[in-house]
C-alpha positions as CSV (number, residue, x, y, z in Angstrom):
1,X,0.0,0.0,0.0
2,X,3.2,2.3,0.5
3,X,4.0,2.5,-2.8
4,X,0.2,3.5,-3.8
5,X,0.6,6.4,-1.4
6,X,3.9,7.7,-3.2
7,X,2.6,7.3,-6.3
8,X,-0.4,9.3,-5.7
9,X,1.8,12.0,-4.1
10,X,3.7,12.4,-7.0
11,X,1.1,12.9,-9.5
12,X,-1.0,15.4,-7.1
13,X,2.3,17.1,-6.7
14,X,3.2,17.2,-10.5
15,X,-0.7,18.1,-11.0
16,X,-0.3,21.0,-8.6
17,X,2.8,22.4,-10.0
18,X,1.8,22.1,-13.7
19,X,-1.1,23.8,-12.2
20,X,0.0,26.8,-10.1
21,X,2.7,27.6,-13.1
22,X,-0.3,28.1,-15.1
23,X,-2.7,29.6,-13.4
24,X,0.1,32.0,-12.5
25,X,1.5,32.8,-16.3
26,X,-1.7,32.8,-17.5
27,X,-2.2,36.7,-16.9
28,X,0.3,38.0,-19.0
29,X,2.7,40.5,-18.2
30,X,0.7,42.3,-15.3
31,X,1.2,42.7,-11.9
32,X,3.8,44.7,-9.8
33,X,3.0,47.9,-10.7
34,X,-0.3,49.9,-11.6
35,X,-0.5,53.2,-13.4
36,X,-4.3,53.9,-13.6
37,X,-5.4,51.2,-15.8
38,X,-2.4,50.1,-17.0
39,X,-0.1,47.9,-15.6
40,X,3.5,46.6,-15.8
41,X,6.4,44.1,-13.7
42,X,9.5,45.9,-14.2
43,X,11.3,42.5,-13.1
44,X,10.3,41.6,-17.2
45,X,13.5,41.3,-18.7
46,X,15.4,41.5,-15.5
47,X,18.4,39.2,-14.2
48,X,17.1,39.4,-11.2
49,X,13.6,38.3,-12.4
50,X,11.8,35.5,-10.0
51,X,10.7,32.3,-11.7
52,X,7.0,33.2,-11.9
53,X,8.0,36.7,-14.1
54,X,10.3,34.6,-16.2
55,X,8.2,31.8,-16.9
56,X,5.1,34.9,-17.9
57,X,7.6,36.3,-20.1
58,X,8.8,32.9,-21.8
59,X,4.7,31.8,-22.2
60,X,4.2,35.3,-23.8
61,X,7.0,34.8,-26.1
62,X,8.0,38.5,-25.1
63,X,12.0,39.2,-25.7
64,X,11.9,41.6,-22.9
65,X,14.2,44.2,-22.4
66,X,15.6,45.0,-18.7
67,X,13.5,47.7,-17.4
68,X,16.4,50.5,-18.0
69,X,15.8,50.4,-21.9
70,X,12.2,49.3,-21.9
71,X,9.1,49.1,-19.1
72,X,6.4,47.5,-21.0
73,X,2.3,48.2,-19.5
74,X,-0.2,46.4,-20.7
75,X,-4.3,46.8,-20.5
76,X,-7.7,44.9,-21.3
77,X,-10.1,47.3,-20.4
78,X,-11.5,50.4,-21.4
79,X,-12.2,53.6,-19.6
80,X,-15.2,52.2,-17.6
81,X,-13.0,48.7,-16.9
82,X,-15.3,46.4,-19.9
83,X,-12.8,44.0,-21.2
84,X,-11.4,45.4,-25.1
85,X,-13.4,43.8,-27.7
86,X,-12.4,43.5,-31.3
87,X,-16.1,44.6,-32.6
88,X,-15.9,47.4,-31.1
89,X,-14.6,51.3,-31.6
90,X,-12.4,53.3,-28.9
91,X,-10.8,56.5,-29.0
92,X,-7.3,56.3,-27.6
93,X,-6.1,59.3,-26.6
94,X,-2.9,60.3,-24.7
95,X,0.2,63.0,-24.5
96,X,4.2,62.4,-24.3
97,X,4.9,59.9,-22.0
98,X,8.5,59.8,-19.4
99,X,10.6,58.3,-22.2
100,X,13.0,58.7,-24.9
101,X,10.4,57.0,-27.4
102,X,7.2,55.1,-26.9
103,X,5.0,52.8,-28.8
104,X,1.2,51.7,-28.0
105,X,0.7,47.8,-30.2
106,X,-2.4,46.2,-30.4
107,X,-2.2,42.5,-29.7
108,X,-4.3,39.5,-29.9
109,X,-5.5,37.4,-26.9
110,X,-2.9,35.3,-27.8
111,X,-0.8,37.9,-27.1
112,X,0.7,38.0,-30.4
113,X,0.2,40.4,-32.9
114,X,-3.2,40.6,-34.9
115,X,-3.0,38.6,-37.8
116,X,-4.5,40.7,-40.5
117,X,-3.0,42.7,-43.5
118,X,-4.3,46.2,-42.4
119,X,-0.5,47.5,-41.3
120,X,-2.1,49.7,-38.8
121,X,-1.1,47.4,-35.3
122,X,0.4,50.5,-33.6
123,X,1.4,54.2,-32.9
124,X,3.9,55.7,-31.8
125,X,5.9,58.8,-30.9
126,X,6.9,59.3,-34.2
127,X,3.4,59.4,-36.0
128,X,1.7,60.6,-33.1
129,X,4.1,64.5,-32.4
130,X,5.3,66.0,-29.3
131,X,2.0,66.8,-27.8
132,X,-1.4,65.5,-27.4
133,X,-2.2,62.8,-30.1
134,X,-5.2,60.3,-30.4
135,X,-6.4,57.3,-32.2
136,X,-8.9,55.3,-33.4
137,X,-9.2,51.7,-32.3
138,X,-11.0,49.5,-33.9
139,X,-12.2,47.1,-37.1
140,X,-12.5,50.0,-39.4
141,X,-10.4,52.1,-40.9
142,X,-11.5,55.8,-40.3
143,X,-11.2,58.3,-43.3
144,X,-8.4,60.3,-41.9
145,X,-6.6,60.2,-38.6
146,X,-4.3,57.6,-36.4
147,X,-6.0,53.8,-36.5
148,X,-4.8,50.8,-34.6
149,X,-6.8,47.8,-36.4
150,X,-8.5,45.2,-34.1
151,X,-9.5,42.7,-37.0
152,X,-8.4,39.2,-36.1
153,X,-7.7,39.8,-32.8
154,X,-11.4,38.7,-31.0
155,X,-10.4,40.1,-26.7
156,X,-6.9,43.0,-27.8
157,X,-4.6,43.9,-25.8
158,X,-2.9,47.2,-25.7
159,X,0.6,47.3,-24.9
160,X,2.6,50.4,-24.1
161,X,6.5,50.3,-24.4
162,X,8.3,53.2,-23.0
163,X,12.2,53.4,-24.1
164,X,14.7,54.4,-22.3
165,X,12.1,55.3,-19.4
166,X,13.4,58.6,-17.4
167,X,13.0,56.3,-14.2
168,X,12.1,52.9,-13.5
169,X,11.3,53.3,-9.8
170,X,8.2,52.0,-9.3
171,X,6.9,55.0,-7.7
172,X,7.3,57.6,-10.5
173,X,5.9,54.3,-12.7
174,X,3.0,54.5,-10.6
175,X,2.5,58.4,-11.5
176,X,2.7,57.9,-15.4
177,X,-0.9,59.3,-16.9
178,X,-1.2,56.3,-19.6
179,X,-3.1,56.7,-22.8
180,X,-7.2,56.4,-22.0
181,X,-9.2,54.6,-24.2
182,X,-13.2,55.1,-24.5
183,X,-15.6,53.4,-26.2
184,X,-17.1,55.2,-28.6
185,X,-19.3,52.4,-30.4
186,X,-19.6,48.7,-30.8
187,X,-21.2,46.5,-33.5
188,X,-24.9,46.0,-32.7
189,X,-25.3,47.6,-29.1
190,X,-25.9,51.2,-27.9
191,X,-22.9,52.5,-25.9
């Protein structure tokens, strides 16, 4: 009967740990530190990085930079926290951010780029100027103006990379006024 026991210990221990890694990968990159909606873990990319952040990073297939060149925030939601939907129209709207350059990429719920054709995934400081700057987000293309496509991409993710950021202490992180994003309509609803 020993050797039931054991065996039944290892498998609920191999169970447990194939478990726990997931469930905690399975949120992307988020966690450590919040700035308004967005959110970031400045151990991405870092030596020093516990196992948890390094297996998120490896399941996200991110080739993260250490936090000195690059802090990457990532968000879901839009300005009244309902989950990004790909049907769906928001305004994205924002002003310089605390970095030498800065990019805002729209990614699947795979976490990998859309796969479409449009060649609109992203803006960035160079498109968007010195000041305040906004863009459309979603399935269509708008006549004129910024657009960051949503087509084949179902639950997007936005992902804001700031490089070269003038601090990475998580404290002047925590103070950084991220783009907002508001809904402005979605496919067969009211908003």
């Amino acid at each position: 009967m020993g050797w039931k026991v054991w065996s039944l210990a290892v498998v609920a221990g191999i169970v447990g740990g194939v478990g726990s890694a997931l469930l905690a990968t399975q949120s992307g990159l988020t966690g450590g530190v919040r700035a308004g909606a967005w959110s970031t873990n400045v151990s991405n990319g870092a030596a020093s990085a516990d196992p948890w952040t390094r297996a998120t990073v490896a399941r996200a297939g991110l080739l993260a930079l250490s936090a000195n060149q690059a802090v990457y925030f990532d968000r879901s939601t839009d300005s009244e926290g309902r989950a990004l939907d790909a049907r769906c129209t928001y305004r994205l709207s924002g002003g310089p951010q605390p970095a030498a350059w800065w990019s805002v990429t729209l990614y699947a719920e795979d976490q990998y780029l859309a796969r479409n054709t449009d060649g609109a995934s992203s803006i960035d400081a160079t498109r968007a100027g010195s000041g305040a700057w906004s863009a459309l987000v979603g399935p269509d293309r708008p006549a004129e103006g910024h657009w960051i496509s949503t087509r084949a991409s179902k639950r997007p993710v936005l992902m804001m990379r700031l490089y070269r950021p003038h601090s990475i202490a998580p404290e002047a992180l925590s103070k950084i006024v991220g783009p907002d994003i508001v809904r402005q309509s979605c496919a067969g609803e009211k908003v």
